[in-house]
C-alpha positions as CSV (number, residue, x, y, z in Angstrom):
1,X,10.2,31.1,-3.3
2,X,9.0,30.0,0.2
3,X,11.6,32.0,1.6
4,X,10.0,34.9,0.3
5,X,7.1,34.5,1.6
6,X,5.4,32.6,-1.7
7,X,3.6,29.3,-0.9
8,X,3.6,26.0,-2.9
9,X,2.7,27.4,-5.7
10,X,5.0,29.9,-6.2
11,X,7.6,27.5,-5.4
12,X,6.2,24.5,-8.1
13,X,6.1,27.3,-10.7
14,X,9.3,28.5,-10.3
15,X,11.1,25.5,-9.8
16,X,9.3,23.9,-13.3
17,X,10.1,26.9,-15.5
18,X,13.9,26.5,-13.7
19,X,13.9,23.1,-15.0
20,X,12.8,23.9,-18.4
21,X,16.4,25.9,-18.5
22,X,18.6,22.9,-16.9
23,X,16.9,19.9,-17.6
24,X,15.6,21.2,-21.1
25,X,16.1,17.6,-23.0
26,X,13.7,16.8,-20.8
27,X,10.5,19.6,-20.4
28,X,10.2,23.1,-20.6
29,X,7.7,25.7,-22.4
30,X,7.6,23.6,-25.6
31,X,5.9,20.9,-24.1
32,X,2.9,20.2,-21.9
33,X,1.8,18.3,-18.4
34,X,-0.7,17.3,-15.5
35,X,-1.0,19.2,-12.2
36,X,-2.7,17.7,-9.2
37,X,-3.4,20.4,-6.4
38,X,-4.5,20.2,-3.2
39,X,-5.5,23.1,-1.2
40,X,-5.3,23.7,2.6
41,X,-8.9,22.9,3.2
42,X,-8.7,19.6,1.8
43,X,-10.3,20.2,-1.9
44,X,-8.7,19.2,-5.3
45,X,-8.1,20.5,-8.5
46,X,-6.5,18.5,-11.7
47,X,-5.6,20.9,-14.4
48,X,-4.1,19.1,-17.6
49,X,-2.1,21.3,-19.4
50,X,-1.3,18.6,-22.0
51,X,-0.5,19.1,-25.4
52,X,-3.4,18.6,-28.0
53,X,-3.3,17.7,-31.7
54,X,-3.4,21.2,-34.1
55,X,-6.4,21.3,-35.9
56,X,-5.0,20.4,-39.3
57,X,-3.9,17.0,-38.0
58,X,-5.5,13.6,-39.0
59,X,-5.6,10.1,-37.9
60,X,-3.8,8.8,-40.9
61,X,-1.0,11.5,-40.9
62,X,1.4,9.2,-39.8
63,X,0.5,6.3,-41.7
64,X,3.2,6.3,-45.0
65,X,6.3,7.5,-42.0
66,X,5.8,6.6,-38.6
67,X,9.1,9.0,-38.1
68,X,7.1,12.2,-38.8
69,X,5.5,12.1,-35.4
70,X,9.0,11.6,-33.5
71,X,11.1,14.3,-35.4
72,X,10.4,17.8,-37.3
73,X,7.6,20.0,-37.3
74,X,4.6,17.7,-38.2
75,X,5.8,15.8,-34.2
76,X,5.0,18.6,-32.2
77,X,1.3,19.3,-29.9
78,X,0.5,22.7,-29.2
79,X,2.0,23.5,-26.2
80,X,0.5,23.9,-23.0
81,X,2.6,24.2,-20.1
82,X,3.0,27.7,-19.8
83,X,-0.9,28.5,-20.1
84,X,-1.4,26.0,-17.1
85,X,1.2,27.3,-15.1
86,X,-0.2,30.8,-15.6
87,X,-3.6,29.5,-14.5
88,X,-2.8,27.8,-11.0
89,X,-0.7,30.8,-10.1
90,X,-3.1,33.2,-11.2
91,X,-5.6,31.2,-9.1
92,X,-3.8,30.4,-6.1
93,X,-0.2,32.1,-6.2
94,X,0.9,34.6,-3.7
95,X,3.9,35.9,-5.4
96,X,4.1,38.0,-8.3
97,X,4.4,36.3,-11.4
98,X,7.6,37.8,-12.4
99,X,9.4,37.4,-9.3
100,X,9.1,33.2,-9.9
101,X,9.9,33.9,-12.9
102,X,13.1,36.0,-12.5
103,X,15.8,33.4,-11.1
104,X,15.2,31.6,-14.4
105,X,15.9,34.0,-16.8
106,X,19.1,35.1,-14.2
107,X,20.2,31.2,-15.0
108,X,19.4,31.3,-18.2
109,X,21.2,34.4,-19.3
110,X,24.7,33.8,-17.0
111,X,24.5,30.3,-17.4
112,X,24.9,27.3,-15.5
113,X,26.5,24.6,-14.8
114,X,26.8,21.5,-17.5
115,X,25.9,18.5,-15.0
116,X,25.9,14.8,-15.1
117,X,22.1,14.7,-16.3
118,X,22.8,16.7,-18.9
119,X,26.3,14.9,-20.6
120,X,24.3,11.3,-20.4
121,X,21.1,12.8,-22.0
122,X,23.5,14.4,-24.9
123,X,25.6,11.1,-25.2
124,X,22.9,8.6,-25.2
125,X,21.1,10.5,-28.0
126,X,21.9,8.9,-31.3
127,X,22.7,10.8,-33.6
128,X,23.8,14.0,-32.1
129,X,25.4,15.6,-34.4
130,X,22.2,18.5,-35.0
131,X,23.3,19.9,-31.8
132,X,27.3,21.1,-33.2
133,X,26.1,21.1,-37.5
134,X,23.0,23.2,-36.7
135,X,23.6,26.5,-35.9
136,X,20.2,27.3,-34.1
137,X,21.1,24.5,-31.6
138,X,24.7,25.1,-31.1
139,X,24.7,28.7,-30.6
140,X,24.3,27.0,-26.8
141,X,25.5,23.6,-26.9
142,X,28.3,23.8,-28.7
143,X,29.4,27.8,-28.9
144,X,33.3,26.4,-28.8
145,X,32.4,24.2,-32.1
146,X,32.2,21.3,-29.7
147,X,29.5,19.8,-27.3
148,X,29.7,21.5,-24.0
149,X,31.3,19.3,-20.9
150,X,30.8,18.5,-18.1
151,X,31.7,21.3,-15.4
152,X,31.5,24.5,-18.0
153,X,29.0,26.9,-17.7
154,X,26.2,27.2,-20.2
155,X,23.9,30.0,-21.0
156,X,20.7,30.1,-23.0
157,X,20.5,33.8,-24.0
158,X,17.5,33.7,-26.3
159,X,15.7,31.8,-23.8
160,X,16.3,34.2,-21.5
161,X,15.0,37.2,-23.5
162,X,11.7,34.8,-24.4
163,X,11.4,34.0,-20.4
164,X,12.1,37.8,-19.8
165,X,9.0,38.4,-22.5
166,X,6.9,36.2,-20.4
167,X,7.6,37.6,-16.7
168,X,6.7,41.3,-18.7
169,X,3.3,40.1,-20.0
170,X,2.3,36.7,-19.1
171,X,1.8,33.4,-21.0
172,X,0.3,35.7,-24.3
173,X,3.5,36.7,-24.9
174,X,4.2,32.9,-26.1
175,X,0.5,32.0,-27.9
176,X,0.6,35.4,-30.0
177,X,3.2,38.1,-31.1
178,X,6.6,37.4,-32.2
179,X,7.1,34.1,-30.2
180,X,4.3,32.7,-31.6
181,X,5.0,34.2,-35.2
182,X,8.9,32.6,-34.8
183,X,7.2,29.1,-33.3
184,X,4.7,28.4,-36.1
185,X,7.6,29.8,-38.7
186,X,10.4,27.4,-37.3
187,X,7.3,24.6,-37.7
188,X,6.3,25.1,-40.8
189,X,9.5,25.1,-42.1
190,X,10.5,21.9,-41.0
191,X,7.4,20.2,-42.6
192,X,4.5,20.9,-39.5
193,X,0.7,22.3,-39.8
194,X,0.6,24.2,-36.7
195,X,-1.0,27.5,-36.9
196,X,-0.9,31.0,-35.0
197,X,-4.5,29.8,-34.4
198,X,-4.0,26.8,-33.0
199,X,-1.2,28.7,-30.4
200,X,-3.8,31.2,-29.8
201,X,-6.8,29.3,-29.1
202,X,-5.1,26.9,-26.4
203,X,-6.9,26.2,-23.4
204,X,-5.9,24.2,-20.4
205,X,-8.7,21.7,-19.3
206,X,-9.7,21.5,-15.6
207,X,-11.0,17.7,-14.8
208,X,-12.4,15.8,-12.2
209,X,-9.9,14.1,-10.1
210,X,-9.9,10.4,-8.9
211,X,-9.5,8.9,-5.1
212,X,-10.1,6.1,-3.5
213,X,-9.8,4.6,0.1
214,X,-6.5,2.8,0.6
215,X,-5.6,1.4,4.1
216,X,-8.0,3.9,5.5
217,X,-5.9,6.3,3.7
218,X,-7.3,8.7,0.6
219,X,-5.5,8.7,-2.1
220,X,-6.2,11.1,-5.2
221,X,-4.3,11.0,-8.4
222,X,-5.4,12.5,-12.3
223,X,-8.3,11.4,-14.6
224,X,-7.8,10.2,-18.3
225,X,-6.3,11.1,-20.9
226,X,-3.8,10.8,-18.0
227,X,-2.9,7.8,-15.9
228,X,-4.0,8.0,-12.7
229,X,-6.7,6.0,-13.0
230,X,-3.9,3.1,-13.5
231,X,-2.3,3.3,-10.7
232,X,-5.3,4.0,-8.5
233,X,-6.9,0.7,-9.9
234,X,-3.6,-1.1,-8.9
235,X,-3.9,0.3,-5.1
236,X,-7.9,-0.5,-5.1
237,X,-7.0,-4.0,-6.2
238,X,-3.8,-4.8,-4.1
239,X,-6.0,-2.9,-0.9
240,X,-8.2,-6.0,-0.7
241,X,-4.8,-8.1,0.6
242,X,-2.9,-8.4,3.3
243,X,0.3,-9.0,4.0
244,X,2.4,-5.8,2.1
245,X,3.9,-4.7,5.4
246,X,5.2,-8.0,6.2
247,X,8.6,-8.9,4.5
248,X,8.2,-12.7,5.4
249,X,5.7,-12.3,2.9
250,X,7.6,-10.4,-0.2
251,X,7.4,-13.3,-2.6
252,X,4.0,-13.5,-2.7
253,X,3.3,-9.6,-2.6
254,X,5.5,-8.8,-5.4
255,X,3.3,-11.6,-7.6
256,X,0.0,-10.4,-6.5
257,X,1.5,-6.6,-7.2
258,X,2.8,-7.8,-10.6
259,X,-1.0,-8.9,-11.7
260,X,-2.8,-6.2,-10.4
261,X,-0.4,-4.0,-12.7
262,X,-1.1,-6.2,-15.6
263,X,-4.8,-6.1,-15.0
264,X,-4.9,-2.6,-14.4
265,X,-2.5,-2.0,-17.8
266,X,-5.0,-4.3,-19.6
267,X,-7.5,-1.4,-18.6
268,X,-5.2,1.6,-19.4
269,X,-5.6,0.4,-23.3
270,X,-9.4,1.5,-23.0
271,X,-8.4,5.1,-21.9
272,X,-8.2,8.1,-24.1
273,X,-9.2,12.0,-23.9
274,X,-12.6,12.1,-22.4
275,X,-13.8,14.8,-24.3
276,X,-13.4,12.9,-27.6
277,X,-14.0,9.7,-26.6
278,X,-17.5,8.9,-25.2
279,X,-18.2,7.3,-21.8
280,X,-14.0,7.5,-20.5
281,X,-15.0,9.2,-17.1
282,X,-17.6,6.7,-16.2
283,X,-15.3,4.0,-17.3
284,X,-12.5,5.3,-15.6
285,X,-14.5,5.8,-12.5
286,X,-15.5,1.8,-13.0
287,X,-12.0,0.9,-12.9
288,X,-11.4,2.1,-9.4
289,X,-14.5,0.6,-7.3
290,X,-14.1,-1.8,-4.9
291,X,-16.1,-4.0,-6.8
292,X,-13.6,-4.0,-9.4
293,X,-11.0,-4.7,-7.4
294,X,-12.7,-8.2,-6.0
295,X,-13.5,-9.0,-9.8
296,X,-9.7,-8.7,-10.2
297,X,-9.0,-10.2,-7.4
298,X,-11.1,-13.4,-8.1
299,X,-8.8,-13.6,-11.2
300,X,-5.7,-13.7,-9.4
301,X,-4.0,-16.8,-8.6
302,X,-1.6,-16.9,-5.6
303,X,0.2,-19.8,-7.5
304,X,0.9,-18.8,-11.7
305,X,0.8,-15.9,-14.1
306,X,-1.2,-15.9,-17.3
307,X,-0.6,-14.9,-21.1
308,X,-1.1,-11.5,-21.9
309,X,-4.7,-11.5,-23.4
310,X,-5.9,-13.3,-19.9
311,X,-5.4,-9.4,-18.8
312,X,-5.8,-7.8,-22.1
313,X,-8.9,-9.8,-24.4
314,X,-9.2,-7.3,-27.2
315,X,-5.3,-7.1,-28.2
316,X,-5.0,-3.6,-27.5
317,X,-1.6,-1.7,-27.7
318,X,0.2,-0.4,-24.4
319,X,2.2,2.5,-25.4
320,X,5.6,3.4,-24.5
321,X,5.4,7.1,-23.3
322,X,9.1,8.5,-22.6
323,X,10.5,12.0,-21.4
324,X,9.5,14.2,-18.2
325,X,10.6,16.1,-14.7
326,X,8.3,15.3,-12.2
327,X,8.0,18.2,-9.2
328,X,6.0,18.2,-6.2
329,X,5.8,21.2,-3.5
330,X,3.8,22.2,-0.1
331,X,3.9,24.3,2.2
332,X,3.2,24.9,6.4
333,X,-0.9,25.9,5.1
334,X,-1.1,21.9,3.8
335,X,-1.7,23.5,0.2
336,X,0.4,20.6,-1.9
337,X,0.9,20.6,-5.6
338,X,2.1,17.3,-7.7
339,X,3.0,18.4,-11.4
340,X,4.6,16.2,-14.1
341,X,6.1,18.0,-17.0
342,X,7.7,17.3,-20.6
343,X,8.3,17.7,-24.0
344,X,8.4,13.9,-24.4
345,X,11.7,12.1,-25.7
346,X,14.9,13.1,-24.9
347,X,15.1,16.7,-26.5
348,X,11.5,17.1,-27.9
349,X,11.4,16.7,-32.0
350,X,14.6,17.8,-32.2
351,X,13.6,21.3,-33.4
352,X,14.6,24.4,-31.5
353,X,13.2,27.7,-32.8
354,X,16.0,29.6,-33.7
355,X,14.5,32.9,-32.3
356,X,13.2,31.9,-29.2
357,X,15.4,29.2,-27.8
358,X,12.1,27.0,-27.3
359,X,12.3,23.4,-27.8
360,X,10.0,21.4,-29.2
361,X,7.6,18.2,-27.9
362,X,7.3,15.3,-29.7
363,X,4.1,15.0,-28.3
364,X,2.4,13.1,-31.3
365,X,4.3,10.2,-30.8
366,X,1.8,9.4,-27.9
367,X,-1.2,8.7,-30.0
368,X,-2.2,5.1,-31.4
369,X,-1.7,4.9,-35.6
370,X,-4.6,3.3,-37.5
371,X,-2.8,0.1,-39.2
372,X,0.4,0.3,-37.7
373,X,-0.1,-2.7,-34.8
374,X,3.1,-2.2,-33.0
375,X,6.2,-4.1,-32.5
376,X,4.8,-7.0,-30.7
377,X,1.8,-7.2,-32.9
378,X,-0.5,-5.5,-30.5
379,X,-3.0,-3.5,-32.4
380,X,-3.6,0.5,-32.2
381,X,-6.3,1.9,-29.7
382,X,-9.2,3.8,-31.2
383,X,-9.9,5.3,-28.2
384,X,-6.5,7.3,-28.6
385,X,-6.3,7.9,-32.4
386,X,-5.3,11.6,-33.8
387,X,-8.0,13.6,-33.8
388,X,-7.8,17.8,-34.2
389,X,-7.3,19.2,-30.7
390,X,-7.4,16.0,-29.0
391,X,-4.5,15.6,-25.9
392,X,-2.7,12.3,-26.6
393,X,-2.9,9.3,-23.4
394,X,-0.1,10.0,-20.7
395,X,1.2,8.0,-18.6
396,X,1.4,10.4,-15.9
397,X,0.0,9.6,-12.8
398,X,0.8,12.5,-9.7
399,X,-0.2,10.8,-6.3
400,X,-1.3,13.1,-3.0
401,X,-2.8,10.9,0.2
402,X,-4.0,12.1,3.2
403,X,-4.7,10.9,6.6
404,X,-7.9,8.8,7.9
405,X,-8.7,12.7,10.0
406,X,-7.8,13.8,6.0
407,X,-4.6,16.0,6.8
408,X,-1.6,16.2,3.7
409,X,0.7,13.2,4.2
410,X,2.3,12.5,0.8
411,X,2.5,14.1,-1.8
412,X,4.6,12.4,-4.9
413,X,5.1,11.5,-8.8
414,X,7.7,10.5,-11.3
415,X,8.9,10.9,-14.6
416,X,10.1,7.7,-16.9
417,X,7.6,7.2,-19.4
418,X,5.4,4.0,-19.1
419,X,7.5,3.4,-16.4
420,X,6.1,6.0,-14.3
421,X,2.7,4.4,-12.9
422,X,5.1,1.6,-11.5
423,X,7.2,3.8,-9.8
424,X,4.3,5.8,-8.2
425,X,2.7,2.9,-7.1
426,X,5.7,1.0,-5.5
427,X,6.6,4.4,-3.6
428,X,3.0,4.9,-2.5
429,X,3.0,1.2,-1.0
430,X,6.7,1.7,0.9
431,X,5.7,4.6,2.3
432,X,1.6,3.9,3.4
433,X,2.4,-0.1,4.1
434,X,5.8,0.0,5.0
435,X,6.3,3.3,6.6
436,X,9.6,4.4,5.1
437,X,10.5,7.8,5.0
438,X,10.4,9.4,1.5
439,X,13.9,8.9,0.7
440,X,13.6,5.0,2.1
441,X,10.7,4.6,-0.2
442,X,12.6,6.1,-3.3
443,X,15.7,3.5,-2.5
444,X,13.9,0.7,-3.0
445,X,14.6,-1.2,-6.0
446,X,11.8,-1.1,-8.4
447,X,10.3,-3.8,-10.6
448,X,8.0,-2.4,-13.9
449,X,5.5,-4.7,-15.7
450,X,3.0,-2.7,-18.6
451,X,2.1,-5.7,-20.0
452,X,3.3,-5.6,-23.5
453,X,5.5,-6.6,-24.3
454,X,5.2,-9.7,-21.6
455,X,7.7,-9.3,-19.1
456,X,8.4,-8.3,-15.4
457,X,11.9,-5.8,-15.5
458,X,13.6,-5.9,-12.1
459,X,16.8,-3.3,-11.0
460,X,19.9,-5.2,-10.3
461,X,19.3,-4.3,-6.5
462,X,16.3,-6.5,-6.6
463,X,16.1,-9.8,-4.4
464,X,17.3,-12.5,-6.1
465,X,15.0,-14.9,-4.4
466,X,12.2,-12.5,-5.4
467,X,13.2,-12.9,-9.0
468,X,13.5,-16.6,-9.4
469,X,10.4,-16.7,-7.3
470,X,8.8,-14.7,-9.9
471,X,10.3,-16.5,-12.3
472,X,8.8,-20.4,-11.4
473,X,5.6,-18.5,-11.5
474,X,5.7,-17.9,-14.8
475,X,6.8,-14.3,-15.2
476,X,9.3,-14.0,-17.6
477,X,11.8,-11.7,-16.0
478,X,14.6,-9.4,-17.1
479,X,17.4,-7.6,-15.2
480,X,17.6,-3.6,-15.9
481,X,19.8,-1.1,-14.2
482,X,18.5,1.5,-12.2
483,X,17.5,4.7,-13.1
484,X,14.3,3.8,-15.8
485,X,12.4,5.9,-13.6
486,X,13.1,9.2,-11.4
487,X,10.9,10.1,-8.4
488,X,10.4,12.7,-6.3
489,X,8.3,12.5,-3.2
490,X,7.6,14.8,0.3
491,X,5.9,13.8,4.0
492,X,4.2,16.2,6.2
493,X,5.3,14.9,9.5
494,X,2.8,14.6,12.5
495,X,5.2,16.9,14.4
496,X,4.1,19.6,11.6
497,X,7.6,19.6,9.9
498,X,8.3,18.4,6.1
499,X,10.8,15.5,4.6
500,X,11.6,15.8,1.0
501,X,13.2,13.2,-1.0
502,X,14.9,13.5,-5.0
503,X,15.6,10.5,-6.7
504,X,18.7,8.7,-5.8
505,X,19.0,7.0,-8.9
506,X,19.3,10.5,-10.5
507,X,22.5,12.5,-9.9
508,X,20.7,15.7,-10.3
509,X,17.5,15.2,-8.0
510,X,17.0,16.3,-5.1
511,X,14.2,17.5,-2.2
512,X,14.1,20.3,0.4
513,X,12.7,21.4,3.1
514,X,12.4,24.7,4.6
């Protein structure tokens, strides 16, 4: 897209509907996300395309089968990706928006090729069978009466013809007409409430986006109901030391990182879709003042950890958030976009329309249930129950910092579920403390802490010393392997010229730089 003459725009849009094709158990126009742009003269805009509840749905749907809001047709959000796209390149594309669109439906129609990604995402679902017994779904993923392999090319014709649809005449062509006759059909069928009027009446919200000073640098991420106020209150706390640039000092960094997370996710249980839930701006604007961060500071102790309700005093659950592609883009103007996308857990709901190729999110699963504390006997968070048209809390948390003279430096965000804020945060500090390039910064073992349940994860790669450092503080620590959570990050050099980096942890990632 920048190659023909498009800008960042053109490119992000493109490349997410591409990824919709390929990495389909992951996002694509079934689902919903966060984009966090920056144009070239230095404003913002957060549009949050995310998913919100139809207006038949209740608090207490979920109450007799917790199931119902992971799989079949009551699971799914009214979709909002493609509405959002459509508005930021309206607003700020250069290309036409059939020309992004066009490589996608080439892919989709000719096929590609079955990578990696794609056989791990297949096998580590459990069951599987749905994609070879049911004909809707293996029309593409098993069109030999098997699962396709790695290596073989695979098409998705239907998705093709409903992409084709929505180069012709724009995002309508999925909230009304036939698509959206086949969507709320396909639904309804397998037990869900949506209506042609909920598809219809989708609007993407545009919000006020959140920054702070860090190291001289600004950093802006996304407002509630996603998570960028999390990881900004993590950076506002952690600011206030010294010390993160100096490796003599990584034992004691990685502690005092560990409790601003646990503070900061102790706050995240608060959060919930400010235009249901009264006063979440203010609060989340509360979360990232300097004052805040000494009050958290003045809690820390250089020399022990604490029990979970030292961080968290009314009990409230954390949620596990799973799924997403993450995607950033800029371009030689300094015009950088930051989008994470998805459809939730691995494949959505599990329910493809059979017309349209779409899959569906499972984007229910992402609200609290009234009565159901969870696992660790954490209770639900009103400020994120089911209410009709209500977008569920994300964990989502797109990242773009610029220079103390306020040009583009970094622009960057990750997909991984809960897992995500970490991983933005860690990247932000390797690459504004420790000046690694963006692939350096992505390297780096990660550790991930959300509080409940109580324990710090560290990859294998991490420091051993680290760990049992940790671990005579009190932390109770866990090995994971890599690969929890996938990054992708870019760096506007000072020489004018762009590094991108994929995540190396993911065999299908990657960056460029034109």
């Amino acid at each position: 897209m920048l190659k023909d003459k498009g800008n960042a725009v053109d490119a992000l849009v493109g490349t997410v509907i591409c990824v919709g094709v390929i990495g389909m158990y992951h996002s694509g126009i079934g689902g919903g996300g966060f984009l966090l742009l920056r144009q070239s003269d230095g404003t913002y805009e957060f549009v949050d395309m995310r998913e919100t509840a139809p207006a038949a749905a209740s608090q207490d749907m979920y109450n007799d089968d917790e199931d119902l809001s992971i799989h079949g047709g009551l699971a799914s959000g009214v979709p909002g990706e493609l509405r959002g796209l459509e508005y930021v390149h309206n607003k700020y594309g250069a290309l036409p928006w059939a020309h992004v669109i066009k490589p996608s439906i080439k892919l989709a129609r000719h096929g590609f090729e079955v990578n990696e990604d794609l056989v791990s995402a297949i096998k580590g679902l459990s069951p599987n069978n749905f994609l070879t017994e049911d004909p809707a779904w293996a029309i593409d993923f098993a069109p030999k009466g098997r699962l396709v392999r790695l290596g073989e090319t695979m098409t998705r014709k239907r998705y093709a013809d409903t992409l084709e649809a929505i180069a012709n005449h724009g995002a309508d062509a999925f909230y009304t007409g036939p698509i959206a006759n086949a969507t709320v059909r396909a639904l309804k069928a397998a037990g869900g409430i949506m209506t042609l009027e909920d598809l219809k009446n989708y609007t993407v919200a545009i919000r006020e986006p959140l920054d702070i000073n860090y190291r001289g640098y600004k950093v802006t991420s996304t407002s509630a109901p996603s998570s960028g106020a999390v990881a900004l209150s993590v950076l506002n706390t952690i600011g206030g030391y010294e010390g993160f640039n100096d490796p003599s000092q990584v034992n004691l960094t990685t502690h005092l990182l560990d409790e601003a997370i646990k503070f900061a996710y102790g706050q995240r249980t608060e959060l919930g879709d400010p235009s249901f839930v009264d006063g979440i701006d203010d609060y989340s604007k509360r979360m990232i003042e300097p004052a805040t961060g000494a009050e958290i500071r003045s809690k820390i102790s250089d020399f022990k950890t604490e029990q979970v309700a030292y961080y968290d005093p009314k009990g409230l659950e954390s949620l596990e958030t799973p799924g997403t592609s993450h995607i950033v883009a800029a371009d030689a103007s300094g015009m950088a976009v930051s989008m994470t996308t998805t459809i939730n857990l691995i494949f959505g709901s599990t329910l493809i329309v059979p017309e349209t190729g779409v899959i569906m999110n499972n984007e229910m699963n992402d609200f609290s249930i009234p009565g159901l504390s969870n696992s660790f006997g954490y209770i639900p968070s009103p400020a994120n129950y089911i209410r009709p048209g209500k977008r569920p809390l994300s964990s989502i948390s797109p990242i773009i910092a610029e220079t103390p003279d306020g040009k583009l430096y970094l622009a960057l965000g990750s997909a991984g579920g809960s897992r995500i804020i970490t991983a933005n945060i860690q990247n932000t500090i390797h690459v504004l403390d420790g000046n690694m390039t963006t692939a350096e910064a992505l390297a780096q073992p990660r550790l991930h802490d959300q509080l409940v349940p109580a324990q710090t994860t560290f990859e294998y790669a991490y420091d051993n010393e680290t760990v049992a450092y940790m671990k005579s503080l009190g932390h109770n620590v866990t090995w994971v392997a890599p690969g929890q959570s996938t990054a992708q990050a870019l760096r506007l050099l000072p020489n004018g010229t762009f590094e991108a980096a994929g995540e190396p942890r993911q065999v299908s990632s990657g960056g460029f730089a034109i």
